[in-house]
N, C-alpha and C positions, 0 to 999 in steps of 0.2 A: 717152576717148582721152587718151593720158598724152604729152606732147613737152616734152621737155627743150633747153634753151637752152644754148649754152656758147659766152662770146666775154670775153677781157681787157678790152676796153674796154669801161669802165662805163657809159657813155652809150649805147653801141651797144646793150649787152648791155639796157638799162630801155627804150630804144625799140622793140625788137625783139621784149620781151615783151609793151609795150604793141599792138602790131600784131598779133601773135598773138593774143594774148586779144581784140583786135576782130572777126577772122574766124574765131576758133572758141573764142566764151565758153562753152562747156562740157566744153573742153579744161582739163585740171589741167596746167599750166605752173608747172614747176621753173628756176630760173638760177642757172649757173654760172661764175664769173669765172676757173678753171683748168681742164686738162685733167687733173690730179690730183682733184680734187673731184668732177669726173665722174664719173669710172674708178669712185670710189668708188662712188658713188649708185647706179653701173648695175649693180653686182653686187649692191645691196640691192635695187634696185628697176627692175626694166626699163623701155621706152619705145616707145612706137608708132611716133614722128617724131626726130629729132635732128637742130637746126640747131647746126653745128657749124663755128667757125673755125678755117682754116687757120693761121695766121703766131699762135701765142700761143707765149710764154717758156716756159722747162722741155721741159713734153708740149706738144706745137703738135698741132693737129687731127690731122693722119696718124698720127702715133704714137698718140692715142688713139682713133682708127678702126681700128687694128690689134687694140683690143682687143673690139673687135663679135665676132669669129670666135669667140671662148670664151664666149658666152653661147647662148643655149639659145633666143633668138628674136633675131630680128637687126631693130632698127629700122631705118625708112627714112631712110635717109643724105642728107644737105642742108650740103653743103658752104657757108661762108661767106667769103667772101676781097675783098681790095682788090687781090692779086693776082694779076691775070688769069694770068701765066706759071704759075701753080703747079696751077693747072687741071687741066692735060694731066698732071704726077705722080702726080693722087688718084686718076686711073682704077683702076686696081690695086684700091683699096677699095671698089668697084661702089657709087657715089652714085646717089642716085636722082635727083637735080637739084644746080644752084648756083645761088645767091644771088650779084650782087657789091654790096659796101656801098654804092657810091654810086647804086646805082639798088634798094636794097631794099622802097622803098615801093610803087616798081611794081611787081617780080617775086615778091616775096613772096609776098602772097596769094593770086595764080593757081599758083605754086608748092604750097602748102599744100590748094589746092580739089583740085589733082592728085593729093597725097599724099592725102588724103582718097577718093579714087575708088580708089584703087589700095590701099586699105587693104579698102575694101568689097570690091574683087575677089579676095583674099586667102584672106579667113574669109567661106566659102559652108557651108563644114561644121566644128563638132567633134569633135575628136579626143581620148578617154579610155584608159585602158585601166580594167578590172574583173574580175577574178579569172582573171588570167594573159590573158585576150584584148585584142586592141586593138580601139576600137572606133570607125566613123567612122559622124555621124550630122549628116545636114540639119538645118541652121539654121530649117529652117522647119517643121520635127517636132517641136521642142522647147517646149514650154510654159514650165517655170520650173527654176529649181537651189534647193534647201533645205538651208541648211548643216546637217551633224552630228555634233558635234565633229572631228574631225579629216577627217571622209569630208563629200563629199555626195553628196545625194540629185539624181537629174535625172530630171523628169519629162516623159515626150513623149506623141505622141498613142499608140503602140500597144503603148508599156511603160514602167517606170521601172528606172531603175540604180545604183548605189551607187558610189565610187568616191573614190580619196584623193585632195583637193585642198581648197582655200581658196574659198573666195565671194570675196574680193578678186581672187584670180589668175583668178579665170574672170571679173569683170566685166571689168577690165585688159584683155583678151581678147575681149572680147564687148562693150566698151560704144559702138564705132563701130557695130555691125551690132543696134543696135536694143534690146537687152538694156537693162532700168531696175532700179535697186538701187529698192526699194519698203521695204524693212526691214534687218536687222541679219543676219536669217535668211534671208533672198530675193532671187532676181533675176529679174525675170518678162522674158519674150520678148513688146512690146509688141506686135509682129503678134497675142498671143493673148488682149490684156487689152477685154471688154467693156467693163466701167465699171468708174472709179474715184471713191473721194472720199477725203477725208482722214484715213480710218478702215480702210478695207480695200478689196482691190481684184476683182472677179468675172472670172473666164477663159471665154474662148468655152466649155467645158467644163461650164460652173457651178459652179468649186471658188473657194472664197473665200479672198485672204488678207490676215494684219494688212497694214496700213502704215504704219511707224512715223513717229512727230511728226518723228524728223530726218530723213527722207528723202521725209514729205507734200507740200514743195511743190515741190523740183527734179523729184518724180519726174509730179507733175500739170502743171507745163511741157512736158516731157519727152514726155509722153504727147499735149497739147493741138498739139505742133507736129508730131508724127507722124499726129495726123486731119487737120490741116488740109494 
């Protein structure tokens, strides 16, 4: 899960991270001190969550919530503000919640446990297209994705299919609902992994695959808090 931080004050902006990375250290947290700097990012690199301030210089929050509509997946909006009048403006930008700064430490996290639940409820299925079809398939059909070159490969219980896309944009996409990067090549659907060790990983299936040294031990955390 990818969430993006964006507040001028720097203080706010380092505490804010820091709270985040407390209730969801396996969240990849980006911060940004403009609503220019944003804007940027979000057309390199989209976001699952964005806590995002009203009242900043230049682009201030609304102006850059305006530009959620031109991207191609819309994060969950988390308005941030000291004030409360400006509340009732952002509607228009359909937020999923607000934050206000002087009570962030309480509302935050139960804020974020929500976007979290509402994330899961979201992505129940994948959606591909493969040679002119579009194709919509349960999350819990799906064994693993194998990158190749430019296509990948996705493997489920009662076929596999080919299709043009990146292993980064599909974990992006798949890394709340369970999905674990295990290699450079792979992203296996933990519901399907029997056992793992630091060398390769077995699928209910019995198909075997590497695990590469930089993704052996996030991905056997990973795996050890989904038995438990």
């Amino acid at each position: 899960m990818r969430i993006y931080i964006c507040d001028d004050e720097e203080k706010i902006l380092q505490d804010l991270s820091a709270l985040v990375n407390a209730c969801c250290p396996e969240s990849r947290i980006s911060s940004f001190s403009s609503g220019k700097e944003l804007i940027h990012n979000l057309y390199k690199q989209n976001c699952d969550i964005l806590l995002l301030d009203i009242d900043m210089p230049e682009i201030n929050g609304m102006e850059a919530a305006k530009e959620l509509s031109n991207l191609s997946r819309k994060p969950l909006l988390v308005f941030i503000t000291s004030h409360d009048e400006l509340v009732y403006q952002s509607f228009q930008y359909h937020p999923f919640g607000f934050i206000r700064k002087r009570f962030y430490q309480k509302e935050l996290p139960k804020l974020l446990l929500e976007c979290m639940e509402e994330l899961k409820k979201q992505v129940r299925h994948f959606c591909f297209r493969e040679d002119g079809k579009d194709i919509r398939m349960l999350l819990s059909e799906i064994f693993y994705f194998e990158a190749d070159g430019n296509y990948l490969k996705l493997f489920a219980k009662q076929d596999s299919y080919r299709f043009r896309s990146t292993l980064t944009a599909v974990e992006n996409t798949l890394q709340s609902c369970g999905f674990i990067r295990i290699h450079k090549g792979f992203l296996v659907n933990q519901e399907m992994v029997k056992t793992i060790n630091s060398e390769e990983i077995e699928l209910l299936d019995k198909t075997t695959l590497p695990v590469g040294k930089t993704y052996a031990e996030s991905a056997r955390k990973q795996f050890m808090r989904y038995m438990r």
